[in-house]
C-alpha positions in Angstrom: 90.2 320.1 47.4 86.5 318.7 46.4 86.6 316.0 44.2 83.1 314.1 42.9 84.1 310.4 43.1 79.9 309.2 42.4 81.2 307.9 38.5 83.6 305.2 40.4 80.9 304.1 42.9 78.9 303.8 39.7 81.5 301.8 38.0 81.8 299.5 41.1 78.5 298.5 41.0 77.5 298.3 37.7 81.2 296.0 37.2 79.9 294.0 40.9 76.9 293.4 39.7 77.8 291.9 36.2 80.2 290.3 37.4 78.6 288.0 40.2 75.4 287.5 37.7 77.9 285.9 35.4 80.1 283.7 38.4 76.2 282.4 39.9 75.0 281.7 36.2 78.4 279.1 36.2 76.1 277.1 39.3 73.0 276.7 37.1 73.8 274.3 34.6 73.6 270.4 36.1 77.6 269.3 37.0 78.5 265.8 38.6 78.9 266.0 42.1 82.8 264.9 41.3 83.2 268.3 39.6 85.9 270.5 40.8 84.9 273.2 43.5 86.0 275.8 40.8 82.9 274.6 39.0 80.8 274.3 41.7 81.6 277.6 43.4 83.0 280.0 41.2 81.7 282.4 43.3 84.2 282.0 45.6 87.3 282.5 43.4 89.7 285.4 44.1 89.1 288.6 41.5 92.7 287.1 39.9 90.8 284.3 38.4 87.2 283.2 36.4 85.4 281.1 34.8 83.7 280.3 31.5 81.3 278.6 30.3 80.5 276.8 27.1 78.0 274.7 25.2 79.0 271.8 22.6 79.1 273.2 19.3 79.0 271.5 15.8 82.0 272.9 14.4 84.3 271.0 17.4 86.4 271.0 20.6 88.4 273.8 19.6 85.9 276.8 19.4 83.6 275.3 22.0 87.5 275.8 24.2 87.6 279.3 22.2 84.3 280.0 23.1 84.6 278.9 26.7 88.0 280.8 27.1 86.3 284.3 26.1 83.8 283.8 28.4 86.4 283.4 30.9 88.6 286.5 30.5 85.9 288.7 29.7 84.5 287.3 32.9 87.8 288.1 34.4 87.9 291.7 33.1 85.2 292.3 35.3 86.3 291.8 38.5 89.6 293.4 37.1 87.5 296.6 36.7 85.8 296.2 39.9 89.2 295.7 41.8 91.3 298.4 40.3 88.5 300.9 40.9 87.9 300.2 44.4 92.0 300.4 44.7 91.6 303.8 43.3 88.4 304.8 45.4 90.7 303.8 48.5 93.9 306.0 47.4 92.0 308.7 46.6 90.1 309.1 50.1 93.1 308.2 51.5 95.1 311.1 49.2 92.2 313.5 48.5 93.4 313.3 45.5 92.0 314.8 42.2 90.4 312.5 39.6 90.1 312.8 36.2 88.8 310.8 33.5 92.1 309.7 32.4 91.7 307.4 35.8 89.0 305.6 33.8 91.3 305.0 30.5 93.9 304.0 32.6 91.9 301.8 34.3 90.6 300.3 31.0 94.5 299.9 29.8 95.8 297.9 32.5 92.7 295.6 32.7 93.1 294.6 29.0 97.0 294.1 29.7 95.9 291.8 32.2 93.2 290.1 31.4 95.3 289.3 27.8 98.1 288.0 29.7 95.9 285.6 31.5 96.0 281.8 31.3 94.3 278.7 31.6 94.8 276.9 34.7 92.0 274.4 34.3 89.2 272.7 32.7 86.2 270.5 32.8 83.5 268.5 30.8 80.5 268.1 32.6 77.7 264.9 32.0 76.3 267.2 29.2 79.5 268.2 27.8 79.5 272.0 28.6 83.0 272.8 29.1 84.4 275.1 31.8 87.5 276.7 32.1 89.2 278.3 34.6 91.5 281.3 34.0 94.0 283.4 36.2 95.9 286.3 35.8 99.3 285.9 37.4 100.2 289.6 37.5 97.5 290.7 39.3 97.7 288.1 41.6 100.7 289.4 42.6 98.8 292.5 43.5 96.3 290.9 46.1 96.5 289.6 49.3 94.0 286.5 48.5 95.0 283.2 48.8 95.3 280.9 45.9 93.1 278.0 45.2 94.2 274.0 45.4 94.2 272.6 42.3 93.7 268.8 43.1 95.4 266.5 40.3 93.4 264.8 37.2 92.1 261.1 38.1 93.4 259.7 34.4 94.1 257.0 32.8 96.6 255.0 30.4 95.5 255.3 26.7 95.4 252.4 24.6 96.8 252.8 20.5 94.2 249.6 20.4 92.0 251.6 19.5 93.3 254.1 17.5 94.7 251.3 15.4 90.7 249.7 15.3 89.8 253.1 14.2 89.0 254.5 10.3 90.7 258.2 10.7 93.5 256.8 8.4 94.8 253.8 7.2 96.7 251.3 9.3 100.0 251.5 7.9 99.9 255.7 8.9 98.3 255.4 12.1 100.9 252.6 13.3 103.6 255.5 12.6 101.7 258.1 15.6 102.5 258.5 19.0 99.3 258.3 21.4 100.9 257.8 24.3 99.1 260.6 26.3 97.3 260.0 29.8 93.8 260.5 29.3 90.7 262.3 31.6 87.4 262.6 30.1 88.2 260.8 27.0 90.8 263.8 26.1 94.6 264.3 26.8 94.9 265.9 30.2 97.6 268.8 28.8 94.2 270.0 27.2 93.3 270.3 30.9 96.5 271.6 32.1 98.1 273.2 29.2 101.1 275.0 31.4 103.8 273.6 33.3 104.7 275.9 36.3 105.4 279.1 34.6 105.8 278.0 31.3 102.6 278.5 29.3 101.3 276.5 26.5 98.9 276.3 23.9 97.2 273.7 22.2 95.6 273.2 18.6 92.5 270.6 17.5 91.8 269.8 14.0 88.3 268.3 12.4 89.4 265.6 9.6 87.6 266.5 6.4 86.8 264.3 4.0 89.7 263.1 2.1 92.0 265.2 4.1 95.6 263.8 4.9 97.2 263.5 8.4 99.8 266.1 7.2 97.3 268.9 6.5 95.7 267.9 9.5 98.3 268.1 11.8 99.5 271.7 10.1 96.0 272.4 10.5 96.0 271.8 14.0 99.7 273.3 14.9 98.8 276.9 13.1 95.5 276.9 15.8 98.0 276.3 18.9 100.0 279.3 17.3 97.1 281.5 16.8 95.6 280.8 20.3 99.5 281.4 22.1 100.0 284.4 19.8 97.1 286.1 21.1 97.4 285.8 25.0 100.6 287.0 23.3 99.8 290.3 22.0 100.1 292.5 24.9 102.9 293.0 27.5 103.2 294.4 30.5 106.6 296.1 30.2 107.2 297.3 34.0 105.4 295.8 37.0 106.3 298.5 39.2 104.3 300.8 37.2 101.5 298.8 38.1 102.3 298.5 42.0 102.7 302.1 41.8 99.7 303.0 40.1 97.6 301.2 42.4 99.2 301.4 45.5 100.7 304.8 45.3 99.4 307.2 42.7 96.5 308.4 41.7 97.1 311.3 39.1 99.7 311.6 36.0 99.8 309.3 33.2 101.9 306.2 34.5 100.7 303.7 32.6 101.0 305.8 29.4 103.8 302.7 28.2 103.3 300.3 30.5 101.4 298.4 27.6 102.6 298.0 24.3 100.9 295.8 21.2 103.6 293.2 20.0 103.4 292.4 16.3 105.9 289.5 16.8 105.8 287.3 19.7 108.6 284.7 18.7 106.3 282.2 17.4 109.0 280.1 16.0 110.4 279.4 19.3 107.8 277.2 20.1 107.8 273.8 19.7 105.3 270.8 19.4 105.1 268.5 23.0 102.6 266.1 22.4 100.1 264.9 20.1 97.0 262.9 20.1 94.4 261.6 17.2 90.7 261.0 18.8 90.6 257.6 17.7 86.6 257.8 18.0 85.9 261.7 16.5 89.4 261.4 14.5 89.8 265.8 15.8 94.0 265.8 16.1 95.2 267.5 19.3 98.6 269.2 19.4 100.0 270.9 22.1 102.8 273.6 22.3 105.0 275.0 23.9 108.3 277.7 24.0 111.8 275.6 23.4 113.7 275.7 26.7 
């Protein structure tokens, strides 16, 4: 059986060669030589895992991170695209099978079920505060053969309520009532860093203080922003692995993957609950970070 297989080739490289001009772009901007080497060389990442890249913006942390963490996973549906395909090109040489162009929907399908249940495994400031983050897709990491990267523990540092208390984000009297107590790295709690615990994922929340704006409204300010950004790596599920294995592995025809994927409407959001918190004694932005109740 003849089969023309030139549209995934064309895929292939049109996916490649996005994909590495967005990985080298991540080396232009100046980093301190401390930086991790995911920043350094993100061009050596496996295809389970990218980075993004954001400037500081005037409306706060928290879309500069939004900002940063889109970069990321639409980085990382990239090399999704590009590594399912070639899986494909490989089984169907290998199958002579035929190829349709529900291959291509399919394809799309199970990148966006990935790439949505990615996470963040890492972050980092540079000396002109462009933030990187570092994503990874677990589930299709089970699906390679690469080896995963080191992630070498944050250098940080004890933080002192001193300075919240010398601080004019509230009065006295309410900010001797919060509990800093968070170690720092680059002036910022390091969960903001590492916001999962082994395979437990988090979320976290930052609030600006407005202008006559009370700590309460703040901190539900913040809290509703964790929710929203863990209710949308939320969204889509990935209902059987095995359909996946098998898809890529195994077969290259039929419509496997026609429920593997499923929107959720309600992903449990009151089974989460609030880990830490910490007021930015010098910008006054409230950090909360969440996480799913045991």
């Amino acid at each position: 059986m003849k089969f023309n297989i030139t549209p995934l080739f064309l895929l292939i490289s049109i996916l490649t060669f996005f994909g590495c001009s967005t990985k080298n772009g991540a080396t232009t901007h100046n980093t301190k030589e401390n930086a991790p080497a995911w920043v350094r060389h993100p061009e050596t990442l496996p295809p389970y895992m990218a980075v993004g890249i954001a400037m500081p913006n005037f409306q706060g942390i928290y879309i500069q991170h939004q900002s940063a963490l889109n970069s990321a996973k639409n980085e990382l549906s990239h090399t999704i695209k590009t590594t399912l395909t070639s899986e494909y090109t490989r089984e169907i040489q290998l199958n002579n099978s035929h190829v349709t162009s529900s291959v291509h929907s399919r394809i799309q399908d199970i990148s966006n079920a990935l790439v949505k249940n990615s996470h963040q495994v890492d972050a980092y400031f540079n000396d002109m505060s462009i933030l990187y983050v570092l994503v990874e897709s677990k589930e299709l990491a089970k699906l390679t053969a690469y080896k995963s990267i080191t992630i070498m523990p944050l250098s940080t540092r004890i933080n002192s309520n001193e300075k919240l208390l010398e601080s004019r984000c509230y009065p006295k009297e309410q900010l001797n009532l919060l509990k800093n107590d968070t170690a720092l790295f680059q002036n910022k709690p390091e969960w903001f860093f590492r916001q999962n615990i082994g395979n437990v994922y988090g979320s976290v929340g930052i609030s600006e203080k407005s202008a006559s704006q009370t700590y309460e409204l703040q901190y539900k300010r913040a809290l509703l922003l964790a929710k929203s950004s863990y209710s949308q790596s939320k969204q889509v599920k990935v209902e059987s692995k095995y359909d996946i294995l098998n898809m890529i592995k195994h077969d290259t025809s039929g419509h496997i993957f026609e429920t593997s994927s499923v929107l959720k409407s309600t992903n449990k959001l009151n089974n989460l609950k609030v880990k830490a918190s910490w007021l930015d004694p010098k910008s006054c932005e409230l950090y909360i970070w969440i996480m799913p109740k045991p």
